[in-house]
DRENDOPA-694994 format. One record per atom (N, C-alpha, C, O): y, z, x. Coordinates in steps of 0.2 Angstrom, whole numbers, plus 5000, padded with zeros to 4 digits. Layout:
REM DRENDOPA-694994
YZX/...
END
This chain:
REM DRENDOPA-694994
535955235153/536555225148/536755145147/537055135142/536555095151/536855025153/536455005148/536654945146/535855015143/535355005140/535755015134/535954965132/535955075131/536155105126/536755095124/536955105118/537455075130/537955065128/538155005125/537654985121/538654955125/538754905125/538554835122/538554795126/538454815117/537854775114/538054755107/538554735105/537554775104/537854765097/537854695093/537654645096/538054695088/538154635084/538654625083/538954645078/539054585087/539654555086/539954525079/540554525078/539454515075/539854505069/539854555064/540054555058/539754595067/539754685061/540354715063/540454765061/540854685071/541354705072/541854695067/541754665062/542554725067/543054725064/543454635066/543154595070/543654635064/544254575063/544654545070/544954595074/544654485071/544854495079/545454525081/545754555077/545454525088/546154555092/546654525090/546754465091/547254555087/547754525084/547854545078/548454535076/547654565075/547654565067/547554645065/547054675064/548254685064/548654765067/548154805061/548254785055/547554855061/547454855056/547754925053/548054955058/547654975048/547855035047/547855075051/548355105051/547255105056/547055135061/547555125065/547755185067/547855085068/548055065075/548855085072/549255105075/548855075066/549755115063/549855155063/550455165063/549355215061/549355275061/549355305071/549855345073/548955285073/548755285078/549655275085/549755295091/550055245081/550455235083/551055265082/551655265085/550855285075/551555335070/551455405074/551855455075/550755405076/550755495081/551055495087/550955545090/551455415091/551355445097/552255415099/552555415094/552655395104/553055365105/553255285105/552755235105/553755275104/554055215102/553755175110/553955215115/553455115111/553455085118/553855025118/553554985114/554255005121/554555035127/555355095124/555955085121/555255135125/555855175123/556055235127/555555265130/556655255128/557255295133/556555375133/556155395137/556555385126/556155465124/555155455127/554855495131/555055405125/554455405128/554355405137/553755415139/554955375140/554855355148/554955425148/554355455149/555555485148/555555525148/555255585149/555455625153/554655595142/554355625141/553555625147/553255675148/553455535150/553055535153/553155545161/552655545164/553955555163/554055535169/553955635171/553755655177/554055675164/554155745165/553455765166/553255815170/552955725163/552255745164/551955735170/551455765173/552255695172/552055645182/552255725186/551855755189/552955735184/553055795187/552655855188/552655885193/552455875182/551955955184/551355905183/551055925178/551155855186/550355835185/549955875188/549555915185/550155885196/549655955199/549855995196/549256005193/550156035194/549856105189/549856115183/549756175180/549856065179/549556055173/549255975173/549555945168/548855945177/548355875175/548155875168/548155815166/548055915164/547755905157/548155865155/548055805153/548755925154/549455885153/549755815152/549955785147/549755815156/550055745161/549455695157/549655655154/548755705157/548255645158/548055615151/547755565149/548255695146/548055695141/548555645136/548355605132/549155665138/549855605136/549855535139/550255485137/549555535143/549555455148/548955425143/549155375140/548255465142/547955435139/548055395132/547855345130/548455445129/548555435123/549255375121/549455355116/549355375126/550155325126/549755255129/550255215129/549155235131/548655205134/548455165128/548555105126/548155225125/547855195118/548155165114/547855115112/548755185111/549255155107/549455105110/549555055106/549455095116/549855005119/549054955116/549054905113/548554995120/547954945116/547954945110/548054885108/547954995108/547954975097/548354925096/548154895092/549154915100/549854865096/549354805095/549654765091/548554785100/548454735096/547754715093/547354665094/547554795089/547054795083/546754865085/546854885091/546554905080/546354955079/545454965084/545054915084/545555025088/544855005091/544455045090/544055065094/544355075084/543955105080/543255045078/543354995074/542455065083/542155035080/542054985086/541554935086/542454995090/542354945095/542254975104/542455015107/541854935107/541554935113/542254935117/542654895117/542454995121/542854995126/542455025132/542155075132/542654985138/542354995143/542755035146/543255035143/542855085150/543455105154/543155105162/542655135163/543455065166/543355075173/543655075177/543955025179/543555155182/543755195186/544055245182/544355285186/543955255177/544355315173/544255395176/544355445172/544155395181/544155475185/543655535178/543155535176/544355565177/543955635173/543855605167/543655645163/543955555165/543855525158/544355555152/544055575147/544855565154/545255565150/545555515143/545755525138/545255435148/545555395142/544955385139/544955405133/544255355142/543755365138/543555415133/543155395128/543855485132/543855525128/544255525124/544055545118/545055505124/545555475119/545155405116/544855415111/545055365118/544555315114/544055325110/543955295104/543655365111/543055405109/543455445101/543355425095/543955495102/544355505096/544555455093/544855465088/544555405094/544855355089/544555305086/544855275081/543955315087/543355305083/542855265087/542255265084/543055225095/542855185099/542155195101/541955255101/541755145103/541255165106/541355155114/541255105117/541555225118/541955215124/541355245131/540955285131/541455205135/540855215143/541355215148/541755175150/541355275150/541755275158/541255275165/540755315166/541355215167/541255195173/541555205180/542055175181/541355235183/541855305191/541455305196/541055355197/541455255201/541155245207/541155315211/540755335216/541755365209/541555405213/541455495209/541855525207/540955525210/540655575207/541355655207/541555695203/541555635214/541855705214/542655685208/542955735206/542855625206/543355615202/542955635196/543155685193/542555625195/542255635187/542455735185/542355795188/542655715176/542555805173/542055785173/541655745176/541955835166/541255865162/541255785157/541655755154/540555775159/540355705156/540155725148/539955775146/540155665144/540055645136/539455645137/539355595141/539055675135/538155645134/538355575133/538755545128/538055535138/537855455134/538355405135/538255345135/539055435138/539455405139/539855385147/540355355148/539455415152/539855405157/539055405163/538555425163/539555335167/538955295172/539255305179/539855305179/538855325184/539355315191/539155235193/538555215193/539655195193/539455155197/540155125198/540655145195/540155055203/540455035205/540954945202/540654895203/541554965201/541854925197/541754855200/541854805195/541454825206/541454785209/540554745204/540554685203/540254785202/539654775199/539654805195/539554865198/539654805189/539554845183/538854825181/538554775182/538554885177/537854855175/538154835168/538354885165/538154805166/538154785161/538054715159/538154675164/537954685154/537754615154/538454575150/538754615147/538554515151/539254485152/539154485143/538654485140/539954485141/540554485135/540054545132/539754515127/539954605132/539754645128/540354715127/540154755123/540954715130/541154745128/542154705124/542654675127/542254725118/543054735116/543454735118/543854695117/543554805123/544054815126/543854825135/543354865136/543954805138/543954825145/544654845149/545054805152/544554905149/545254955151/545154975160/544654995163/545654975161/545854995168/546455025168/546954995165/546555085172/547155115174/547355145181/547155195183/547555125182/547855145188/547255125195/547155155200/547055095194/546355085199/546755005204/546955025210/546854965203/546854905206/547454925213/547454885217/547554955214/547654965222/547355005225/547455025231/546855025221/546255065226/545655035228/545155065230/545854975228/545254915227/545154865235/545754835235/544854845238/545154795244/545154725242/545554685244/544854725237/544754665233/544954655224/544554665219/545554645224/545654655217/545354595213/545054605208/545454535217/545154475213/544554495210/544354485204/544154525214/543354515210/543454575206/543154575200/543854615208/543554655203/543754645196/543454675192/544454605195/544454585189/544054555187/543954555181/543654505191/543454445190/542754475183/542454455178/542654545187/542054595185/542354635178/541954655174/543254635177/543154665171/543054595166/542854605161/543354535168/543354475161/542554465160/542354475154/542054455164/541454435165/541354495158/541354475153/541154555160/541054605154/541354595147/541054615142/541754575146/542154555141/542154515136/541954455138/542254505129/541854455124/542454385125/542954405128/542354335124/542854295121/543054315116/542654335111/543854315117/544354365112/544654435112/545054475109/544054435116/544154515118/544854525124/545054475127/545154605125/545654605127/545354655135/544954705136/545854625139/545754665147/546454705146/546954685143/546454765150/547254805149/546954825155/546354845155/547454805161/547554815167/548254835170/548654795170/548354915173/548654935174/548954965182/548755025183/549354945187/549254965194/550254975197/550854965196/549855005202/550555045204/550555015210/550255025215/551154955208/551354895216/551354945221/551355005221/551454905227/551554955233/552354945233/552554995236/552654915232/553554915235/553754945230/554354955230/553554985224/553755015218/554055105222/553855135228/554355135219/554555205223/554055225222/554055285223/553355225219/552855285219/552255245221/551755255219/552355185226/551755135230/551155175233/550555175233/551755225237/551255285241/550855315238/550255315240/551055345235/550655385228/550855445230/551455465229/550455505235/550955575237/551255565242/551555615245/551255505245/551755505251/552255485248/552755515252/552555445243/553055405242/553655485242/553655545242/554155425241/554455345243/554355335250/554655285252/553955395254/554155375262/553755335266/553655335272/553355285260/553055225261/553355175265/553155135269/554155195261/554555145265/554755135272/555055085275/554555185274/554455175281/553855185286/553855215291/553455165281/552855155285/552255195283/552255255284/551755175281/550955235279/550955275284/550855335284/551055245290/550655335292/551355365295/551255415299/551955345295/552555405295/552455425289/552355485289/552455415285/552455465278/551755485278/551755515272/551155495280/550655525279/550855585285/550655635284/551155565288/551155625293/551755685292/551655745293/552455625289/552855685286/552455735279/552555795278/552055705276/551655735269/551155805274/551255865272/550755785279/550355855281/550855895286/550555955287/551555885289/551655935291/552155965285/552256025286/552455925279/552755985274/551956015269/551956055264/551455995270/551056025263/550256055267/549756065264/550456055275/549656085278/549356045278/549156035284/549156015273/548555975271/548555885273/549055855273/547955865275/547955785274/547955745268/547555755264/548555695268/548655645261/548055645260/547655655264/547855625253/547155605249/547055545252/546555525254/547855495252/547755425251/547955405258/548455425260/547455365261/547655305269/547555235266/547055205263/548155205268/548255125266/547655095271/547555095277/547255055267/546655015268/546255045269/545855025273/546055125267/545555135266/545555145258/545155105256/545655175254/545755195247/546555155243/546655145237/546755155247/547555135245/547755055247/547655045253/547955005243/547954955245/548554915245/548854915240/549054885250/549754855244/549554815241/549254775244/549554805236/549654755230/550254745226/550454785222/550554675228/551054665224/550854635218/550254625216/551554625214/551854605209/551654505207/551354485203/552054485211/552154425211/551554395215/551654335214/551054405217/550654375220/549954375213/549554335210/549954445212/549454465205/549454405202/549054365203/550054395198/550454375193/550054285194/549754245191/550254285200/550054205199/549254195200/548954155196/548954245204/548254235205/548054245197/547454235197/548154275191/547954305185/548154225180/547754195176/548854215182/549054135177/548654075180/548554035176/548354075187/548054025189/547254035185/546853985186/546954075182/546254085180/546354045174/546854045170/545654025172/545753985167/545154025160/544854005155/545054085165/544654115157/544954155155/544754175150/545454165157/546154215153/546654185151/546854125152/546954225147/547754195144/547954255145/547554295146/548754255147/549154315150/549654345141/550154325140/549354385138/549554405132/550354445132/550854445129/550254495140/550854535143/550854555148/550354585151/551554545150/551254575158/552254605159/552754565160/552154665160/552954725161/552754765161/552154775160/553354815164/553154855166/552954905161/553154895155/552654965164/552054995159/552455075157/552155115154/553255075161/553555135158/554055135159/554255195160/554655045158/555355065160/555355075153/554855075149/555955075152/556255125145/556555065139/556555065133/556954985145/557054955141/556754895145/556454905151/556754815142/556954755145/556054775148/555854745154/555754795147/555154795151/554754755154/554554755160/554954675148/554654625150/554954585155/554754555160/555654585155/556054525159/556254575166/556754555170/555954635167/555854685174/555454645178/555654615183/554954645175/554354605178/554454535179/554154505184/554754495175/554754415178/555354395184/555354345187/555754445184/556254425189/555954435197/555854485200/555854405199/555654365207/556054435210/556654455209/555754455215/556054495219/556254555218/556054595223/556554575213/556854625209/556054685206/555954745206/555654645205/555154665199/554854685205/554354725203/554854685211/554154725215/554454785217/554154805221/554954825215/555454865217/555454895212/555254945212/555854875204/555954915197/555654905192/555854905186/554754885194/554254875188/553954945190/553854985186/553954975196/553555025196/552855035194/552555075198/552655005189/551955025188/551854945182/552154935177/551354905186/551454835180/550754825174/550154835174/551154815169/550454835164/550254745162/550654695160/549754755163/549454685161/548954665154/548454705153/549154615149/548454635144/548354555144/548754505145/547654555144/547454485145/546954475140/546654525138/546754405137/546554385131/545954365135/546154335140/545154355135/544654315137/544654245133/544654225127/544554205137/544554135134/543854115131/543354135135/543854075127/543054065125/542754005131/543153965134/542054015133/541953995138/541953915137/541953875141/
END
C-alpha cells in the first residue's frame, strides 16, 4: 500500500489550503454550525449511546471532523493521511468526499472491514511513507495514547507537504473525560477509578494510565507545538464547547479543565 498511496503530482493538486472551494460549502451546508449550542448537543448525545450504537456516535464525529478540515479547502482530490483511525470511520468519510484517504492503525484488533488499498497496520511512531507526500494529515483522539507525543507529531508534519495542514485532536487529562471509561473518577486517582470501574461493570478498564493512557495536558502541548519552527499554529480550541472555543483554550489554568478535548490545526512550513 505505502507504494500506491500517497504521491502524486503536486501540481495537478487543487489550489492551496486556504482558499474555501465549492465542495468544502456544500460539505458544510450538510452538517452543523461549529462552534455551536445545536452541534455540541447533538454530539455530546452521540458520546452517550457510543457503546450501543458506535456507528452512530463515530459516523457523526467523522463527519463533523471533516467539515472542520474542509473550513480550510475542499479535500476532494487530495492525499489525507489518517493516523490511528481505529475502524476507519473518518478515513471512510474522507474517501466520500472525494479524498484520496489511508488509515494507518498500529493496532489490528481496533481496525473494521478495511477498503481494498486503503488501510496499513502500522505504527504512528514510523509511518512508511516518504516525507511531504500527503495534504492532509489527520489525527483524532490518538495523542494521549501515545508515551511520546512529540515524535509522533514530529512523524505527522515530517509526512506532510509544505502548506499542507495537520488536524490534531486529544482528550487532556485534567478534562472531566481524561479517563476516558473511568472518568471523572480520574480525579482521584487512575487506579481508584479503575477499580471503582471493575467492581461496578465486572470487567477490567480497557484503559491503564502509562500503559495505553497518557496525561497530556493543555498548556504544556501548546508551547512545545509554538516552539517548533516547521509549523505555524492556524488553531488551537476546544473541539466541542458550544461557544468562545478559542479563548477556552488560551486561558491559563482554566483550559486544562473546560477545553475537554483540544483541537489543533497546523500549517507545515516550507523547509
Amino acid at each position: 500500500m505505502a507504494g500506491a498511496a500517497p504521491g502524486g503530482d503536486a501540481g495537478g493538486r487543487r489550489a492551496a489550503y486556504g482558499e474555501v472551494g465549492e465542495g468544502a460549502e456544500r460539505a458544510r451546508g450538510a452538517g452543523f454550525k461549529d462552534p455551536s449550542l445545536r452541534r455540541s448537543l447533538a454530539l455530546f448525545r452521540a458520546f452517550l449511546r457510543e457503546q450501543e450504537d458506535p456507528e452512530s456516535c463515530y459516523t457523526l464525529l467523522a463527519r463533523d471532523a471533516a467539515d472542520q478540515v474542509e473550513a480550510y479547502g475542499p479535500v476532494e482530490g487530495r492525499v489525507v493521511v489518517d493516523v490511528g483511525g481505529g475502524s476507519g470511520y473518518f478515513t471512510e468519510e474522507f474517501r466520500r468526499r472525494g479524498a484520496h484517504a489511508y488509515l494507518f492503525e498500529p493496532d489490528v484488533r481496533e481496525l473494521g472491514p478495511p477498503s481494498p488499498g486503503s488501510t496499513v497496520v502500522a505504527d504512528g511512531y514510523l509511518l512508511p511513507l516518504a516525507d511531504g507526500v500527503a495534504d492532509v494529515c489527520f489525527s483524532s483522539n490518538v495523542l494521549e495514547h501515545v508515551a511520546d507525543p512529540q515524535t509522533f507529531l514530529s512523524e505527522m508534519v515530517r509526512v506532510t507537504r509544505p502548506g499542507g495542514l495537520i488536524y490534531v485532536s486529544f482528550t487532556n487529562w485534567l478534562s472531566p473525560w481524561g479517563g476516558h471509561e473511568w472518568a471523572p473518577w480520574h480525579y482521584l486517582g487512575a487506579e481508584r477509578a479503575r477499580a471503582r470501574y471493575r467492581r461496578r461493570t465486572g470487567r477490567d478498564a480497557k484503559h491503564t494510565l502509562g500503559e495505553n493512557l497518557f496525561a497530556v495536558h493543555i498548556g504544556s502541548t501548546l508551547r512545545q507545538v509554538r516552539a517548533r519552527d516547521d509549523v505555524t499554529v492556524v488553531a488551537a480550541r476546544s473541539r466541542y464547547w458550544p461557544f468562545l472555543a478559542s479563548a477556552v483554550a488560551k486561558t491559563p489554568g482554566l483550559r486544562e479543565f473546560a477545553t475537554w478535548n483540544l483541537l489543533l490545526i497546523l500549517r507545515r512550513c516550507p523547509p
